[in-house]
TORVEX-586573 format. One line per 8 residues: their letters; for each residue x, y, z of N, C-alpha, C. Coordinates in steps of 0.05 Angstrom, whole numbers, plus 5000, padded with zeros to 4 digits. Layout:
REM TORVEX-586573
a	X:Y:Z:X:Y:Z:X:Y:Z; ...
//
This chain:
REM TORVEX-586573
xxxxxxxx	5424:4642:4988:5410:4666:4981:5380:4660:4979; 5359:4675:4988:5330:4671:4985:5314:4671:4964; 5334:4699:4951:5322:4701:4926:5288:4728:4936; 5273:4733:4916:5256:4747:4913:5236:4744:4936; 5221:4755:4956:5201:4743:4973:5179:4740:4955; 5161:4725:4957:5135:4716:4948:5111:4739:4955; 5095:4740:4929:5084:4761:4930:5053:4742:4934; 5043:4760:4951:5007:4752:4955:4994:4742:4926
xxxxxxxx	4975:4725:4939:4957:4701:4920:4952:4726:4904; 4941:4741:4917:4917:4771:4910:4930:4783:4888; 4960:4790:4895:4974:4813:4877:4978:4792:4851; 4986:4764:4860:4990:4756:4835:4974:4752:4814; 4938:4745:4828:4924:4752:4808:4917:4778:4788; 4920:4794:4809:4915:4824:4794:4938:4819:4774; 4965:4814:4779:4988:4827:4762:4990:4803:4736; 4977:4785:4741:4975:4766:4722:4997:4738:4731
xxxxxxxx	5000:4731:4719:5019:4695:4714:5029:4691:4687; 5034:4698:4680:5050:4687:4653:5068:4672:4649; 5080:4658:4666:5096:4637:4674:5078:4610:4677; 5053:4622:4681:5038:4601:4692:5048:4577:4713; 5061:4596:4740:5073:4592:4763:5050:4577:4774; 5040:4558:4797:5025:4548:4812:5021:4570:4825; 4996:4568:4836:4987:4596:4855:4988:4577:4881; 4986:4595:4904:4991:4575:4932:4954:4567:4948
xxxxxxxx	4951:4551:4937:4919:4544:4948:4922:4550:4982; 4934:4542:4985:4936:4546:5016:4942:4563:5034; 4944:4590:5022:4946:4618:5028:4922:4626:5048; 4929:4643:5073:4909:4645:5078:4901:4665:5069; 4866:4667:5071:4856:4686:5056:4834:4700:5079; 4851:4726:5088:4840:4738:5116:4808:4752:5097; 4790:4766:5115:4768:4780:5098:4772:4806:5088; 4766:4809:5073:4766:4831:5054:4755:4861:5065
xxxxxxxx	4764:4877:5073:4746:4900:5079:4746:4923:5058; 4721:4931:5051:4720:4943:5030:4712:4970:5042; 4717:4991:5066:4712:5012:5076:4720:5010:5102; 4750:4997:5114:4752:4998:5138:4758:5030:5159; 4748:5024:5183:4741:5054:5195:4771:5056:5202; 4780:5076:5210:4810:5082:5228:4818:5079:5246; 4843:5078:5252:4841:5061:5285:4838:5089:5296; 4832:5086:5318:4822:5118:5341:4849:5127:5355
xxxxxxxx	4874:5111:5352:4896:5122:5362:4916:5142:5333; 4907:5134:5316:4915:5159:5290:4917:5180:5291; 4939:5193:5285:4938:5226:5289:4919:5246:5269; 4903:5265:5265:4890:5279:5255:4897:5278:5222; 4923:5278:5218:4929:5281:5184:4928:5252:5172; 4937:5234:5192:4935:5210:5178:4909:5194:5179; 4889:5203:5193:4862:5193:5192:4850:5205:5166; 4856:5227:5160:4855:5236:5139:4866:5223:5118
xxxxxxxx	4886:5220:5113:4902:5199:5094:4878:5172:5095; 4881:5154:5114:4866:5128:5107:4840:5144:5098; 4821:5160:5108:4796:5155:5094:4794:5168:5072; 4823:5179:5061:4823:5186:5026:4828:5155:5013; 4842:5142:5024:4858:5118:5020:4838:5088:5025; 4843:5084:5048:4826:5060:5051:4806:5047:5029; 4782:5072:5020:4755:5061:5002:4769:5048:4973; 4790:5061:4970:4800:5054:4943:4819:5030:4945
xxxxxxxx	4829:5026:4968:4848:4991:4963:4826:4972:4976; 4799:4982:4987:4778:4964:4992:4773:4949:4964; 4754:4977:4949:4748:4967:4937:4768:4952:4911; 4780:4952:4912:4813:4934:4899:4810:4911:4917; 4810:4898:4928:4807:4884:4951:4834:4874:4966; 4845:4905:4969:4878:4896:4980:4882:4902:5016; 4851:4907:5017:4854:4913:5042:4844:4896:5067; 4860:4882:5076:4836:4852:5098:4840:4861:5123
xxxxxxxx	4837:4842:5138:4832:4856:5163:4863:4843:5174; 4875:4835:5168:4912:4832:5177:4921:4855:5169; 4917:4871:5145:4926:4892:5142:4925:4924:5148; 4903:4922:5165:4905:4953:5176:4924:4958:5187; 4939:4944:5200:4963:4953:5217:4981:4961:5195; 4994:4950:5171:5011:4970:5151:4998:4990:5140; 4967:4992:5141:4959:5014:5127:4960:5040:5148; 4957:5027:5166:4953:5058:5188:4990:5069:5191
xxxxxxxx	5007:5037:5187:5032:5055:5189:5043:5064:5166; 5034:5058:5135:5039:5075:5117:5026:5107:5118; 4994:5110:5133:4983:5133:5139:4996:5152:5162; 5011:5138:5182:5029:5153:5203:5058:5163:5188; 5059:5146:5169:5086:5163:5152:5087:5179:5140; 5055:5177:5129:5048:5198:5103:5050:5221:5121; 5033:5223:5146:5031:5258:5169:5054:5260:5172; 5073:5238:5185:5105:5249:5188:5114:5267:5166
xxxxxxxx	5114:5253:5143:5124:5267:5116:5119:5298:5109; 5087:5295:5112:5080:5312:5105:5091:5338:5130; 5078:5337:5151:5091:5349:5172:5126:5368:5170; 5143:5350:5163:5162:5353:5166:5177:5367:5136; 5155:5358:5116:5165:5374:5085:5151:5410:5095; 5130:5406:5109:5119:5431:5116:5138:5455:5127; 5150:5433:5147:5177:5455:5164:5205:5467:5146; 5205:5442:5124:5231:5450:5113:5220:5470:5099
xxxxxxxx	5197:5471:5090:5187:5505:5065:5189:5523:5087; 5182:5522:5102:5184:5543:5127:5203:5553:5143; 5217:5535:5140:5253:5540:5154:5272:5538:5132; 5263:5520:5112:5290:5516:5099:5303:5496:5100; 5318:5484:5071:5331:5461:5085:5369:5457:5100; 5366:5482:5098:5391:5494:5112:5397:5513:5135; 5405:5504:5158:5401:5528:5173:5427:5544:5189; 5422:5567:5194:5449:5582:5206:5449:5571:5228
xxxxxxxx	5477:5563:5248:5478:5568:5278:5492:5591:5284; 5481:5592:5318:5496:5613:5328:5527:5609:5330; 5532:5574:5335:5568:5578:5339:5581:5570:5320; 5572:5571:5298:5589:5570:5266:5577:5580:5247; 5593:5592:5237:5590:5603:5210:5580:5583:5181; 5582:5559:5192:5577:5531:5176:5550:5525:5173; 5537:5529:5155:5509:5516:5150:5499:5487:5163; 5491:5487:5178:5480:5451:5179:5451:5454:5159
xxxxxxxx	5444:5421:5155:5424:5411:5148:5401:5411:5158; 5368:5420:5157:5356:5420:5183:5349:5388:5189; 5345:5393:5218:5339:5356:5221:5318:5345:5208; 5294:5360:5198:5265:5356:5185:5275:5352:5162; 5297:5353:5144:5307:5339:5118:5314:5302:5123; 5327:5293:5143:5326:5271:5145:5296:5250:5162; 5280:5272:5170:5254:5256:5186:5241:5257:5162; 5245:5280:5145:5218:5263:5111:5232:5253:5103
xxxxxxxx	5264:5251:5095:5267:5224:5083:5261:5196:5091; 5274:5194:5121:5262:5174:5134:5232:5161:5134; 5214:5181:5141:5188:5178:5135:5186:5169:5102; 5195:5183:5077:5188:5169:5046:5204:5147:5048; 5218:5133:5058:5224:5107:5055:5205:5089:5070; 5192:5097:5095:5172:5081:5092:5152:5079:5080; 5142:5098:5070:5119:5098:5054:5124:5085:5029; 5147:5088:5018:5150:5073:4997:5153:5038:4995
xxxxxxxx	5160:5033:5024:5163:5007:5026:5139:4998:5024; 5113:5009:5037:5081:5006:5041:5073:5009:5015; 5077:5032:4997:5061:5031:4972:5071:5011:4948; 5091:4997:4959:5102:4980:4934:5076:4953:4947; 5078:4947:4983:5070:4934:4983:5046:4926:4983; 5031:4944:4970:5001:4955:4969:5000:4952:4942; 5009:4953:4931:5010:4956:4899:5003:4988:4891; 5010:5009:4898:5008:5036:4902:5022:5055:4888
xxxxxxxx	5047:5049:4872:5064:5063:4864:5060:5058:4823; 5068:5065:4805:5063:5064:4773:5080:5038:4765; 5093:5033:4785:5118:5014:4774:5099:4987:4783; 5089:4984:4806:5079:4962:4816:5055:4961:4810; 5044:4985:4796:5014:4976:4788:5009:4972:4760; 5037:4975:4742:5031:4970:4713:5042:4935:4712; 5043:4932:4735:5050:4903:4735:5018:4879:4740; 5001:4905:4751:4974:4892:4756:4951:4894:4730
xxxxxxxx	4932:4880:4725:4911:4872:4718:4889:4871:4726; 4868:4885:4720:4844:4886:4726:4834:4857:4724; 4815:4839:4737:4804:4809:4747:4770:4810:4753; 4752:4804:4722:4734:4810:4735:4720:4776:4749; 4710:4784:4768:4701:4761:4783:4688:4743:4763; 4695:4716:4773:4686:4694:4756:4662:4687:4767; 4634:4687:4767:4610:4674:4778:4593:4668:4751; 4582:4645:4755:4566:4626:4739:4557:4636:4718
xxxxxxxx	4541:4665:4722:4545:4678:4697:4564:4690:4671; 4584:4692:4693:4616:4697:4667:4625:4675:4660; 4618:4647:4668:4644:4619:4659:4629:4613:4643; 4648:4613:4630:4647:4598:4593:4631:4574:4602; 4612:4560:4574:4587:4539:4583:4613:4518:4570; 4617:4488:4589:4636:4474:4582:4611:4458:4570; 4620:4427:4564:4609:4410:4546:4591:4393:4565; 4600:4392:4589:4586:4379:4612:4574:4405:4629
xxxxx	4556:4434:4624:4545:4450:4623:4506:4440:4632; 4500:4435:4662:4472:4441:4656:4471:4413:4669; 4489:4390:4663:4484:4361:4666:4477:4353:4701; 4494:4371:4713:4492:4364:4739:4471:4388:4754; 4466:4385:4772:4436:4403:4784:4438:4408:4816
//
């Protein structure tokens, strides 16, 4: 059995250590984009989605440049979703046919479900959802001005 997959250097700092587990130094650490643009093959609602989206896991710094590709496909799920919750208010989530008297399901009930399971797989792994973000911690950056003055403070130049 594998057991749990391993969660990013990143999330673990935000969410904390209290185990005081080893962190993996050797992680790679892609660059940070803190306002990445959209890819130009995005459909109209979900370009929309990332540039509600994007500025805010920038500036979180959950967003590198390995990761546009899940962000644009959590933003192609969000238009599916949305899209398709649109049709069920509009049709219904039940519909008559002509050769039975039997209600079917409309098919746009299983394409937003389908679609919220991916999204949810993305916002867990974004840190995006209440469950996975009360697990995080705000980290304010350590630079020379925030570290505590040690005893050997000043000695070296």
């Amino acid at each position: 059995m594998r057991g749990r997959k391993p969660q990013p250097t990143a999330l673990r700092v935000l969410r904390g250590n209290p185990r005081k587990h080893a962190l993996n130094a050797d992680e790679p650490t892609p660059t940070a984009l803190e306002n990445p643009p959209p890819p130009d093959w995005l459909g109209t609602e979900a370009q929309a989605e990332w540039l509600r989206l994007a500025p805010i896991l920038g500036r979180l710094g959950l967003v590198t440049e390995t990761d546009t590709n899940a962000l644009a496909a959590y933003c192609e799920a969000w238009a599916t979703w949305k899209h398709a919750t649109q049709q069920i208010r509009k049709w219904g989530m039940v519909l008559k046919t002509k050769d039975s008297d039997i209600p079917k399901v409309s098919p746009y009930v299983k394409i937003a479900h389908n679609a919220l399971l991916q999204m949810r797989g993305l916002l867990l792994e974004f840190g995006m959802t209440p469950s996975s973000r009360a697990r995080m911690r705000t980290v304010e950056p350590r630079t020379p001005t925030t570290m505590p003055a040690g005893k050997w403070a000043g000695l070296l130049k």
